[in-house]
N, CA, C and O atoms as a Tripos MOL2 file, in Angstrom:
@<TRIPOS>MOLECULE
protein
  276   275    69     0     0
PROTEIN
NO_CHARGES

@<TRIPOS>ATOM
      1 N           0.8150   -1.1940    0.0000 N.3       1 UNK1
      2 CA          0.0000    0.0000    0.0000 C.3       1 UNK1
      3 C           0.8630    1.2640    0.0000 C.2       1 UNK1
      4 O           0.5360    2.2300   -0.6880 O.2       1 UNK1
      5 N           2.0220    1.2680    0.8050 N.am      2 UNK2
      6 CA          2.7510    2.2080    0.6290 C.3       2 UNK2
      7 C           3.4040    2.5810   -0.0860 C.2       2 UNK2
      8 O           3.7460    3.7630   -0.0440 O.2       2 UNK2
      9 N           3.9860    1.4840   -1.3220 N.am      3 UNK3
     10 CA          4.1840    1.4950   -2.0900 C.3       3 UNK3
     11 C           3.5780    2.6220   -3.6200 C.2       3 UNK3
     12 O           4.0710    3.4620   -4.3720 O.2       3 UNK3
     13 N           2.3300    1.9890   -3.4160 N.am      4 UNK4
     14 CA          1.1980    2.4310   -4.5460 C.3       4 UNK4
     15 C           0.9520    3.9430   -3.6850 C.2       4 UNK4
     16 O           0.1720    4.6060   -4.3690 O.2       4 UNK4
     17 N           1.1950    4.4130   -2.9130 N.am      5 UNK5
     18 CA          1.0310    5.6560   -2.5370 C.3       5 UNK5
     19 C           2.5960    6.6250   -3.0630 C.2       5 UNK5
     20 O           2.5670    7.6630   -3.7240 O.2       5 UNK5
     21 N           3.3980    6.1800   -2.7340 N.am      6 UNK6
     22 CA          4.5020    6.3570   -3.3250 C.3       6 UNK6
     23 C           4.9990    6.7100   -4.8090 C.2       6 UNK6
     24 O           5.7320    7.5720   -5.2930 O.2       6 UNK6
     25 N           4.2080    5.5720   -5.3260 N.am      7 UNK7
     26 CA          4.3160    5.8030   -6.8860 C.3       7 UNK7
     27 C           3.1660    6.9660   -7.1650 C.2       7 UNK7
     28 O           3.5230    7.8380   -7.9580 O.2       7 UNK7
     29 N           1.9950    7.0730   -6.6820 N.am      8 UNK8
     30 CA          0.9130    8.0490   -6.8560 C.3       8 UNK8
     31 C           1.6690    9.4230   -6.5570 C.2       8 UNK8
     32 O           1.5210   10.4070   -7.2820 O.2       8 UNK8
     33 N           2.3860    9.4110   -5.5750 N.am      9 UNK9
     34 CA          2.6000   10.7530   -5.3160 C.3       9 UNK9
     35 C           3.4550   11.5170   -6.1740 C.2       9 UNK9
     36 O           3.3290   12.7080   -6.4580 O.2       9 UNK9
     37 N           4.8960   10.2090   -6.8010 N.am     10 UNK10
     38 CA          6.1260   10.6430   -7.4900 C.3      10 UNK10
     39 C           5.2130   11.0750   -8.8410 C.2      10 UNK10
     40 O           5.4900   12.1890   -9.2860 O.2      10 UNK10
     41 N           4.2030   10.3570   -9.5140 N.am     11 UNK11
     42 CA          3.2760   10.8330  -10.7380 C.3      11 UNK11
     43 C           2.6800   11.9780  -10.4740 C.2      11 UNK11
     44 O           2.6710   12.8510  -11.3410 O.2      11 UNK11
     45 N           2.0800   12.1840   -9.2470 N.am     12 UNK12
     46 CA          1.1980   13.5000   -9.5480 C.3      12 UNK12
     47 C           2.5610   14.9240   -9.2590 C.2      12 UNK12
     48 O           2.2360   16.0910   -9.4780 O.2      12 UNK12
     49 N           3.9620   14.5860   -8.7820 N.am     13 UNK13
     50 CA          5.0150   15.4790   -9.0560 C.3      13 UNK13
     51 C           5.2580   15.4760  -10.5300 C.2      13 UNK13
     52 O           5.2750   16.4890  -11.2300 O.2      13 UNK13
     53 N           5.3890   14.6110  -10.8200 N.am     14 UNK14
     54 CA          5.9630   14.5900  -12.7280 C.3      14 UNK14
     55 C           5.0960   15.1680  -13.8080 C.2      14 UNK14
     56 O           5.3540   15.6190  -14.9240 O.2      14 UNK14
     57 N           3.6410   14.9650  -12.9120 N.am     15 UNK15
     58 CA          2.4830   16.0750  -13.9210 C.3      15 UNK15
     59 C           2.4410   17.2670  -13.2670 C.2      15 UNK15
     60 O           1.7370   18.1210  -13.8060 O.2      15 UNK15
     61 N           3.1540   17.6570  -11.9660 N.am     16 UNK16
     62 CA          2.5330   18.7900  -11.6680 C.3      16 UNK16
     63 C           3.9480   19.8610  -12.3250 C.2      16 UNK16
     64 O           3.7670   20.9850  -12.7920 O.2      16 UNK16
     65 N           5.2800   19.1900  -12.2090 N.am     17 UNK17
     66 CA          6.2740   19.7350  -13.1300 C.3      17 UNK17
     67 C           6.1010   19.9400  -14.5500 C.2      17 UNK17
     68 O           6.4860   20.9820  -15.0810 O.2      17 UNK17
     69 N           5.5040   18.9430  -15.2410 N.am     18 UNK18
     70 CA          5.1760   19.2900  -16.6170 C.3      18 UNK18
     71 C           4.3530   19.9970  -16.8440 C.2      18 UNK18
     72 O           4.3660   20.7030  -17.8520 O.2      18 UNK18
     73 N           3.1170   20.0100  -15.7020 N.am     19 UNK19
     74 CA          2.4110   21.7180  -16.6810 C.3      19 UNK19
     75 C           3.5780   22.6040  -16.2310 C.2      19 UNK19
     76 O           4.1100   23.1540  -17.1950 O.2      19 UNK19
     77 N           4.2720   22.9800  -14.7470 N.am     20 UNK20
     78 CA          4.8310   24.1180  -15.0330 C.3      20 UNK20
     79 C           6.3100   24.4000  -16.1450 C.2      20 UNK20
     80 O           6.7460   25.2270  -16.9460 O.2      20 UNK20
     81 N           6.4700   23.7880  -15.8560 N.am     21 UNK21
     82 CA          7.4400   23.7230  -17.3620 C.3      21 UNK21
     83 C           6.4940   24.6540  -18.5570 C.2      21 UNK21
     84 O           6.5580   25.7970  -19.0090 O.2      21 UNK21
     85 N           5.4320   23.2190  -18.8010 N.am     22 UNK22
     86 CA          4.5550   24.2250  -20.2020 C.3      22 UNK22
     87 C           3.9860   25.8130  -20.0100 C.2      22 UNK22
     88 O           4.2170   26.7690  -20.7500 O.2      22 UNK22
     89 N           3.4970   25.7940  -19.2750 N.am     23 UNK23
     90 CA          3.2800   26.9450  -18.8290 C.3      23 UNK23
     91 C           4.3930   28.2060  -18.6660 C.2      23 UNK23
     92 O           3.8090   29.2830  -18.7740 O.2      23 UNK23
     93 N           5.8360   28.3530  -18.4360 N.am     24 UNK24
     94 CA          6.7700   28.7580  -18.1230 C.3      24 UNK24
     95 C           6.8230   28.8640  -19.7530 C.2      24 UNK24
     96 O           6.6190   29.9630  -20.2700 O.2      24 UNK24
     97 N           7.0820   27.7840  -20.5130 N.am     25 UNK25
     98 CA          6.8360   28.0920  -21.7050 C.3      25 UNK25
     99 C           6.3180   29.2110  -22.5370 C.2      25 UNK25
    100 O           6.8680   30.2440  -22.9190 O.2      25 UNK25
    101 N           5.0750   28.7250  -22.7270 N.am     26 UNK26
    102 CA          4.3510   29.7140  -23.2260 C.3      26 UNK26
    103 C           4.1630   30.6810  -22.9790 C.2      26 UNK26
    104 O           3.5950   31.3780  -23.8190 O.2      26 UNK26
    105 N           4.5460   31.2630  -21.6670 N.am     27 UNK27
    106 CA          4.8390   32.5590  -21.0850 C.3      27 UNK27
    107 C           6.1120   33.3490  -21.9090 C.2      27 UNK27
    108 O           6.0620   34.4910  -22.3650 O.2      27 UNK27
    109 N           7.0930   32.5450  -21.9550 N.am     28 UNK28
    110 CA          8.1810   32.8060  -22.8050 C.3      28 UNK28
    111 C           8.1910   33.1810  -24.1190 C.2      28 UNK28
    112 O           8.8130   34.1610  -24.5280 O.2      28 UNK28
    113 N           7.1920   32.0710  -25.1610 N.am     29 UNK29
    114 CA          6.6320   32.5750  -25.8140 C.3      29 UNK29
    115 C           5.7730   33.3250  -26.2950 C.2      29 UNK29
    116 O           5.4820   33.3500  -27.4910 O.2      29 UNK29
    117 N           5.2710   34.0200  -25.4240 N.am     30 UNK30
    118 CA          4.4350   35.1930  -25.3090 C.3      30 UNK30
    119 C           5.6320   36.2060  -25.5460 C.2      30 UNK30
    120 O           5.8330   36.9360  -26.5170 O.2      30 UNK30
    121 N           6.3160   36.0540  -24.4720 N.am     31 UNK31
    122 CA          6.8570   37.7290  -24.3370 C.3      31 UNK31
    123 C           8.0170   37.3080  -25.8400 C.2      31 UNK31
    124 O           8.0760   38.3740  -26.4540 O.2      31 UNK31
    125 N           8.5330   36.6830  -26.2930 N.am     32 UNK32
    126 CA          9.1930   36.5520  -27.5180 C.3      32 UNK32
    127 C           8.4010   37.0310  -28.6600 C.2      32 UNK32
    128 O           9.0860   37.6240  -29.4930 O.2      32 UNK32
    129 N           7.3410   36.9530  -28.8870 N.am     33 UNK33
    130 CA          5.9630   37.2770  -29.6940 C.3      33 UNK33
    131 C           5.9790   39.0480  -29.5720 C.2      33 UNK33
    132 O           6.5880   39.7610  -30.3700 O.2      33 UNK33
    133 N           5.5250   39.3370  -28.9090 N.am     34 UNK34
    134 CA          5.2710   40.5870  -28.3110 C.3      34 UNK34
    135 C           6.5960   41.8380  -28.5660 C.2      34 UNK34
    136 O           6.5420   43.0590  -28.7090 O.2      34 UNK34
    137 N           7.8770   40.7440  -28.5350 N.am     35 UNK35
    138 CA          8.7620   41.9180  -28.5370 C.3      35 UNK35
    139 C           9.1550   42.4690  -30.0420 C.2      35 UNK35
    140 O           9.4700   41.5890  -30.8430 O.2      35 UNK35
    141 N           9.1660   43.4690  -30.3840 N.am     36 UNK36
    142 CA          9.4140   43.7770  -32.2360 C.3      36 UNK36
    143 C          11.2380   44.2350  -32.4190 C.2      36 UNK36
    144 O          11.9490   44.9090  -31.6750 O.2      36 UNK36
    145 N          11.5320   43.5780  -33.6510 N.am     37 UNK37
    146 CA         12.8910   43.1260  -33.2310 C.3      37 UNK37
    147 C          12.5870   44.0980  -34.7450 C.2      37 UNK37
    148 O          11.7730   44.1500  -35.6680 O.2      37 UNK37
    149 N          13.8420   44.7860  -34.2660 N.am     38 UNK38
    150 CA         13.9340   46.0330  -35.2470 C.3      38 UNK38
    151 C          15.5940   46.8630  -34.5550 C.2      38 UNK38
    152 O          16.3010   46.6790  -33.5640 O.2      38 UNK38
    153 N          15.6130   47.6920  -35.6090 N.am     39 UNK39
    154 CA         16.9320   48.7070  -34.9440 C.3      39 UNK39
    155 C          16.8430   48.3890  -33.4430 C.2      39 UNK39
    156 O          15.8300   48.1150  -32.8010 O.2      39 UNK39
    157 N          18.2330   48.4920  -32.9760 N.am     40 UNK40
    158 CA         18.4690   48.4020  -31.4060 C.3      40 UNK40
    159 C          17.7110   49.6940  -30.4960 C.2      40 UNK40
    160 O          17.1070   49.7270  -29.4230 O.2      40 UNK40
    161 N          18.0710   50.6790  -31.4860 N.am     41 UNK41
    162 CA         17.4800   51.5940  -30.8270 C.3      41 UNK41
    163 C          17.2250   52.7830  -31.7550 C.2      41 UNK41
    164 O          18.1350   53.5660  -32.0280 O.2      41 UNK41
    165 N          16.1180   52.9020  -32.1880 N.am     42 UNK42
    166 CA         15.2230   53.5920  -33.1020 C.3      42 UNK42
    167 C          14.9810   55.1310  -32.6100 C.2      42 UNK42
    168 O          14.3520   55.9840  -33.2360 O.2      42 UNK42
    169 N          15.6740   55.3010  -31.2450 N.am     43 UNK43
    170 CA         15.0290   56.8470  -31.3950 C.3      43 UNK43
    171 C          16.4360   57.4990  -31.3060 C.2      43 UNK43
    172 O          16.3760   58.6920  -31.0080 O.2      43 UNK43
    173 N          17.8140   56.9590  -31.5100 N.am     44 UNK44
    174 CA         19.0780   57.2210  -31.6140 C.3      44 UNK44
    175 C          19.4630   57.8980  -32.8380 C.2      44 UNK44
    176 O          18.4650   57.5210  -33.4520 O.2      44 UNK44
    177 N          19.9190   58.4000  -33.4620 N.am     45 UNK45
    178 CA         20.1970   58.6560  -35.2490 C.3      45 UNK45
    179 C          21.7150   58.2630  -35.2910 C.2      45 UNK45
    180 O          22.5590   58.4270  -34.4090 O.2      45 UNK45
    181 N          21.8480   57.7190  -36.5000 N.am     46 UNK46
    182 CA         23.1300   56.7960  -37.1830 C.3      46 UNK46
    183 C          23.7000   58.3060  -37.4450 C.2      46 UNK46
    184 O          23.3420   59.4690  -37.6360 O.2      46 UNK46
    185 N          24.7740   57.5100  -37.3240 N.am     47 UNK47
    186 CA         26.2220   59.1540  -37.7750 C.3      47 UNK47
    187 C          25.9950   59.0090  -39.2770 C.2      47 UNK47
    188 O          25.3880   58.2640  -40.0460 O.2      47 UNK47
    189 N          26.8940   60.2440  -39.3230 N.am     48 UNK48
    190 CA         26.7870   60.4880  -41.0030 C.3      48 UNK48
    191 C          27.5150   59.4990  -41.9550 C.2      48 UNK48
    192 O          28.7040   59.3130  -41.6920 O.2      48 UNK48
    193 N          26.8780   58.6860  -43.2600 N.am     49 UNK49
    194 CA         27.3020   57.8350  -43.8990 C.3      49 UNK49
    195 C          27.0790   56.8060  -43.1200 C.2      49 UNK49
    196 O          27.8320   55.9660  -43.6120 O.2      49 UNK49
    197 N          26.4060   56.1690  -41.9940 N.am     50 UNK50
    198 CA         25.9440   54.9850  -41.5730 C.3      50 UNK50
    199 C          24.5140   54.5060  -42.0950 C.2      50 UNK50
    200 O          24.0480   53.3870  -41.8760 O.2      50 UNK50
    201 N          23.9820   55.3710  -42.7110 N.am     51 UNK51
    202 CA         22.2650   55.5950  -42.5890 C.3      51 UNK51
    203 C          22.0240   53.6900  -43.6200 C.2      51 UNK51
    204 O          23.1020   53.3230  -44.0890 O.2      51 UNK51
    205 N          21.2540   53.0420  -43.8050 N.am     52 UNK52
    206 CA         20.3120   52.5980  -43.9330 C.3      52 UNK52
    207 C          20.2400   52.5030  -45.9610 C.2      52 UNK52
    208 O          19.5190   53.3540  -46.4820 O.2      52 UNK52
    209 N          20.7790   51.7690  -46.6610 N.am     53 UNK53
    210 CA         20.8100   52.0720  -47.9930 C.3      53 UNK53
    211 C          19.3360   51.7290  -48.5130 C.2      53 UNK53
    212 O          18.6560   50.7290  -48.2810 O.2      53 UNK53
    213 N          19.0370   52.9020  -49.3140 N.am     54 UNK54
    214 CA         18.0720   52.4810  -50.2940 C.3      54 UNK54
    215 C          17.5980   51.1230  -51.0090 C.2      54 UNK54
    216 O          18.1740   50.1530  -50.5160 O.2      54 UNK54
    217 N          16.9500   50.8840  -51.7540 N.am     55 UNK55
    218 CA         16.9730   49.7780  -52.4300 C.3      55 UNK55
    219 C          17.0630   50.1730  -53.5550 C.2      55 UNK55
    220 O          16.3840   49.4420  -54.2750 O.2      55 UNK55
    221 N          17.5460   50.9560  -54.1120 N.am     56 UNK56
    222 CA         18.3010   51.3180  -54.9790 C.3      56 UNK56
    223 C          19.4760   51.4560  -55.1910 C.2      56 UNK56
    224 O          19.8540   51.1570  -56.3240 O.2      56 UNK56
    225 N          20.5690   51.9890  -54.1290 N.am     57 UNK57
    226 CA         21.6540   51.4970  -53.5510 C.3      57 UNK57
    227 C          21.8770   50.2310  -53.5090 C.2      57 UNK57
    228 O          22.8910   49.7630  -54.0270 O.2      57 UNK57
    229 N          20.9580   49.4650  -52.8780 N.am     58 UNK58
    230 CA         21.4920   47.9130  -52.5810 C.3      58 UNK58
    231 C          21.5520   47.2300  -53.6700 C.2      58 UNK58
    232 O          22.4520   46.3930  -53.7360 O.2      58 UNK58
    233 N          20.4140   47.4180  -55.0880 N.am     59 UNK59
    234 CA         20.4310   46.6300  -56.4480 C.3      59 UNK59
    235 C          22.1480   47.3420  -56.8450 C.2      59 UNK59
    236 O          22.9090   46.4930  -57.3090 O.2      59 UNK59
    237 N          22.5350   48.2580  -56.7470 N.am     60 UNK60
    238 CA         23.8920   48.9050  -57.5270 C.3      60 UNK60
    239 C          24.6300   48.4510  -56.7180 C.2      60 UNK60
    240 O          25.7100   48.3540  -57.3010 O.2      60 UNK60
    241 N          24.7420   48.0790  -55.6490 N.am     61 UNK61
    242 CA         26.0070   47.9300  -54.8730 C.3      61 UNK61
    243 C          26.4110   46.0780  -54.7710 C.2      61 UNK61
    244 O          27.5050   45.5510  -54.5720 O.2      61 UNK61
    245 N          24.9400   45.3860  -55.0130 N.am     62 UNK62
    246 CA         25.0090   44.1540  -55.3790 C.3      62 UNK62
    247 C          25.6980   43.3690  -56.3550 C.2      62 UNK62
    248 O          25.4750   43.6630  -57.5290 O.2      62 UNK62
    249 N          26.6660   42.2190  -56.0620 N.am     63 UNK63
    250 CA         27.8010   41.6340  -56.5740 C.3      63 UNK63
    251 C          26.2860   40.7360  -57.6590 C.2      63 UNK63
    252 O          25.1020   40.4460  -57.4860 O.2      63 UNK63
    253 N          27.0490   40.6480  -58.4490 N.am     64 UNK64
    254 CA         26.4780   39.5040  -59.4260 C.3      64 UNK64
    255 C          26.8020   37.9800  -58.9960 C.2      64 UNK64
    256 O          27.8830   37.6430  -58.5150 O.2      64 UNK64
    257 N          26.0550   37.3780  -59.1610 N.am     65 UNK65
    258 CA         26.8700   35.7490  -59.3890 C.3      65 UNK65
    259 C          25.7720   34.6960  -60.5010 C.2      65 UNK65
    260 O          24.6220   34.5790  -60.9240 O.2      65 UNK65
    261 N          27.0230   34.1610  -60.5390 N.am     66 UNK66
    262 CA         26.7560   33.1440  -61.3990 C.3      66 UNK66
    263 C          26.6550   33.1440  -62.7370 C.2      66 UNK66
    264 O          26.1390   32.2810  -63.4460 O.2      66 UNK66
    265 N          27.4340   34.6630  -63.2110 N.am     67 UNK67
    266 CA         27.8200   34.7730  -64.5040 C.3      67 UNK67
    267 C          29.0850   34.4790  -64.8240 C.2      67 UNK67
    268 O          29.9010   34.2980  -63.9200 O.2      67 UNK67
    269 N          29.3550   34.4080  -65.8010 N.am     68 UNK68
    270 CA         31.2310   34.8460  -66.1850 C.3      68 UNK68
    271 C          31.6400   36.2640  -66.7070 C.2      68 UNK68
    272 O          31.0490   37.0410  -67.4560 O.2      68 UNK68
    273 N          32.7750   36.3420  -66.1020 N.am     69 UNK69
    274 CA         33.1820   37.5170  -66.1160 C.3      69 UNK69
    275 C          32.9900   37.6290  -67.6290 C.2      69 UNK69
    276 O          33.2670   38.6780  -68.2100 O.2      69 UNK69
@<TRIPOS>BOND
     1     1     2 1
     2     2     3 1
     3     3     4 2
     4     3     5 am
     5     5     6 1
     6     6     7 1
     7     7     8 2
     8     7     9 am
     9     9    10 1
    10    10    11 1
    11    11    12 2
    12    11    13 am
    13    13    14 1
    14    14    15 1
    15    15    16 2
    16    15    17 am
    17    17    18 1
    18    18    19 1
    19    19    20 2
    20    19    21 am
    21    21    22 1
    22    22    23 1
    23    23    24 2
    24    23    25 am
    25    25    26 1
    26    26    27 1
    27    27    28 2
    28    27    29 am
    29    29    30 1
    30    30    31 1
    31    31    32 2
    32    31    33 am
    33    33    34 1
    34    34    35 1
    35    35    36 2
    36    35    37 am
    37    37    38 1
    38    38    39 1
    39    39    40 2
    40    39    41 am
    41    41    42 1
    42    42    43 1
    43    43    44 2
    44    43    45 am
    45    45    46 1
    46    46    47 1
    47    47    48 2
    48    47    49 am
    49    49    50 1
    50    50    51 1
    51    51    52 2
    52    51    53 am
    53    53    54 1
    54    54    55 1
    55    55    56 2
    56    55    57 am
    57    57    58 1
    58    58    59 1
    59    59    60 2
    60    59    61 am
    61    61    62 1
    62    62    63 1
    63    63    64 2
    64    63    65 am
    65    65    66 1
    66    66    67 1
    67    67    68 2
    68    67    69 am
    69    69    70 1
    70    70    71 1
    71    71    72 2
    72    71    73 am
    73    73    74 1
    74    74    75 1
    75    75    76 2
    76    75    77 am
    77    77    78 1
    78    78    79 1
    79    79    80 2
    80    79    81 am
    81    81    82 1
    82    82    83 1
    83    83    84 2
    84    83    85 am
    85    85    86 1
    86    86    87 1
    87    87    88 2
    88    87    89 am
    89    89    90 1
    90    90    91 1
    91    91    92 2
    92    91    93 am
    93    93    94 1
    94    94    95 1
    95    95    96 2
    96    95    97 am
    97    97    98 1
    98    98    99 1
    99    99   100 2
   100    99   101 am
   101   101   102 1
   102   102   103 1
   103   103   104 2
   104   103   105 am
   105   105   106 1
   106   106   107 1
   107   107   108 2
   108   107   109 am
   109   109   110 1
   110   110   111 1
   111   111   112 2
   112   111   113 am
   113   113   114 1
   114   114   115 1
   115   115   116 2
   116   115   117 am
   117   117   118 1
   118   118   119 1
   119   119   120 2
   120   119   121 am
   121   121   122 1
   122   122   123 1
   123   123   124 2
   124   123   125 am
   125   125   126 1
   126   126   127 1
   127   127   128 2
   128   127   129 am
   129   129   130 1
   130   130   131 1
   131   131   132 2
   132   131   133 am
   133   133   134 1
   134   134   135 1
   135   135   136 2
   136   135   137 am
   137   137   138 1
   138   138   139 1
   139   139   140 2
   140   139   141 am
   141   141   142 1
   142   142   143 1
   143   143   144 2
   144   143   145 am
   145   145   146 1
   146   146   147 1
   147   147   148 2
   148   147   149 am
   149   149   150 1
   150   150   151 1
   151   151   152 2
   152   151   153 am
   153   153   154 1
   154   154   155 1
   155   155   156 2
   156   155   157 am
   157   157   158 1
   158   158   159 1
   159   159   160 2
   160   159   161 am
   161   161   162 1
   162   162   163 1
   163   163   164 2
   164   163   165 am
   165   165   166 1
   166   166   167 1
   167   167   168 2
   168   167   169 am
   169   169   170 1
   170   170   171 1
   171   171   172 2
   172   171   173 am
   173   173   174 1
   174   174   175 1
   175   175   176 2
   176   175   177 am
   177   177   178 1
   178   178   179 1
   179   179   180 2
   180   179   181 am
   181   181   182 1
   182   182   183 1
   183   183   184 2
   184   183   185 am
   185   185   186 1
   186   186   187 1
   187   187   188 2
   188   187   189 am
   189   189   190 1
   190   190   191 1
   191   191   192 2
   192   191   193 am
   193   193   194 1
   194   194   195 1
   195   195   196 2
   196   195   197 am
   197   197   198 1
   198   198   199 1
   199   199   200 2
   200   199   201 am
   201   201   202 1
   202   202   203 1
   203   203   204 2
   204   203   205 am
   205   205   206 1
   206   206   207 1
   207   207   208 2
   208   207   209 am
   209   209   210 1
   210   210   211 1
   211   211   212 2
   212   211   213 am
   213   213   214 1
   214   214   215 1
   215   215   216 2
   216   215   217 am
   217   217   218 1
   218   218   219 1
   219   219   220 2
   220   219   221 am
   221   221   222 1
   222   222   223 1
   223   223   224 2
   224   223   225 am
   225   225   226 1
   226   226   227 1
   227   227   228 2
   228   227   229 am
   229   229   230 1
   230   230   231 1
   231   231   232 2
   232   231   233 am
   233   233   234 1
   234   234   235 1
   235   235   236 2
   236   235   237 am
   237   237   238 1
   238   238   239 1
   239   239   240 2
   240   239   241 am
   241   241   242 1
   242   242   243 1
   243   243   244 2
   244   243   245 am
   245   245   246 1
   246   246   247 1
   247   247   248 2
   248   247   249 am
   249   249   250 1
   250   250   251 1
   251   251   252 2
   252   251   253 am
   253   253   254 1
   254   254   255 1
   255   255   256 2
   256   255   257 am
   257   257   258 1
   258   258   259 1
   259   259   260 2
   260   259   261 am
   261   261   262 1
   262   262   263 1
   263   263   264 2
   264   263   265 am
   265   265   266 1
   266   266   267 1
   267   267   268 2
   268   267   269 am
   269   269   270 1
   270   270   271 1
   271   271   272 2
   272   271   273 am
   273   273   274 1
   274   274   275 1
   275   275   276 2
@<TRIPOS>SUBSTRUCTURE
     1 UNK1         2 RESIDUE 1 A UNK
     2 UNK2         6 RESIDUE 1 A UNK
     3 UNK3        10 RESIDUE 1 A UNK
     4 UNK4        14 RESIDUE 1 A UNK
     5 UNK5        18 RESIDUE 1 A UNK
     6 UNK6        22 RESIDUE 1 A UNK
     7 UNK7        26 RESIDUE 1 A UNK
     8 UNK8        30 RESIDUE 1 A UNK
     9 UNK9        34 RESIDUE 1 A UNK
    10 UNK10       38 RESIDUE 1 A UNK
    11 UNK11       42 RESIDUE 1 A UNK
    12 UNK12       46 RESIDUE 1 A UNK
    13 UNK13       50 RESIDUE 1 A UNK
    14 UNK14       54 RESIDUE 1 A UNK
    15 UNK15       58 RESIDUE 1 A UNK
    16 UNK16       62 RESIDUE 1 A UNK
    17 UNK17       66 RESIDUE 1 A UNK
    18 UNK18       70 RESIDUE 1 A UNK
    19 UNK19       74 RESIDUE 1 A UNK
    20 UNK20       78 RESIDUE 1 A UNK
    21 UNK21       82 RESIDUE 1 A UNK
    22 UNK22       86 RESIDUE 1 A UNK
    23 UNK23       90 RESIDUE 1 A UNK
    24 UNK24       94 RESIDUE 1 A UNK
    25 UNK25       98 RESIDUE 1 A UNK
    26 UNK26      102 RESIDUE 1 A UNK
    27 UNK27      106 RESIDUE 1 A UNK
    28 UNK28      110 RESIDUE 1 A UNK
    29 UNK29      114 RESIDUE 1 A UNK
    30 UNK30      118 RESIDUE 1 A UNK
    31 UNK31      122 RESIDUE 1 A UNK
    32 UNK32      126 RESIDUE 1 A UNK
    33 UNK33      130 RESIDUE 1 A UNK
    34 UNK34      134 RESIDUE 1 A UNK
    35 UNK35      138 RESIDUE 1 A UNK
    36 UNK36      142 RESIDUE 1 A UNK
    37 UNK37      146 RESIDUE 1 A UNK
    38 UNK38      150 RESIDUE 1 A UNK
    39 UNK39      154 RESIDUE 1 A UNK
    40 UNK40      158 RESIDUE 1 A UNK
    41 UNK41      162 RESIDUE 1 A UNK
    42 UNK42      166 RESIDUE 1 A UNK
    43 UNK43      170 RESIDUE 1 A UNK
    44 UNK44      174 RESIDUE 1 A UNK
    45 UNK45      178 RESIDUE 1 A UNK
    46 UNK46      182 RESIDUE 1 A UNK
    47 UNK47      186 RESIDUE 1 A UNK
    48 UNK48      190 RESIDUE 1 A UNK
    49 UNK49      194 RESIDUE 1 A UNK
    50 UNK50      198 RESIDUE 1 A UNK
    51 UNK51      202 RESIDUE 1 A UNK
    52 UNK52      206 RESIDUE 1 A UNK
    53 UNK53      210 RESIDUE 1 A UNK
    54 UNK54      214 RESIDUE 1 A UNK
    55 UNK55      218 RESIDUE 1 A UNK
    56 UNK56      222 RESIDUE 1 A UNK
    57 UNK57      226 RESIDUE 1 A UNK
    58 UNK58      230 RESIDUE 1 A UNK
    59 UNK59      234 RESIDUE 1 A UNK
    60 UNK60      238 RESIDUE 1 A UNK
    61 UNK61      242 RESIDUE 1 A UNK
    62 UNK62      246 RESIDUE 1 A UNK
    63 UNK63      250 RESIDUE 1 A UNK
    64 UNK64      254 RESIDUE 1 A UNK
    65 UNK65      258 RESIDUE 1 A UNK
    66 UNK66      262 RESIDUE 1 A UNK
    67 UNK67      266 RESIDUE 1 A UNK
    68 UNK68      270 RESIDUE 1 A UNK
    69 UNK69      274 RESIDUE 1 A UNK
């Protein structure tokens, strides 16, 4: 009997760890969700000649491949 109480108790630890685990989880994934991953810091301004190239810039400044010279 003490046995089977034993094992009851070590199970209802191993489910009561696995919700918090999941739970701890999805909390995590919440706040990962939530956060907007962008410039480090957007209300700073880049020095001069650091700024942010066009996409017009970036097509001209782009290496070719997979042609021959």
């Amino acid at each position: 009997m003490e046995t089977l109480i034993t094992i009851a108790a070590i199970a209802l630890l191993i489910a009561l760890g696995t919700r918090l685990i999941h739970r701890l989880n999805a909390q995590h994934d919440a706040r990962i969700a939530a956060h907007h991953f962008g410039a480090p810091f957007p209300a700073i301004r880049r020095p001069p000649g650091h700024s942010h190239r066009t996409p017009t810039e970036q097509a001209a400044h782009r290496r070719r491949t997979g042609t021959w010279p």
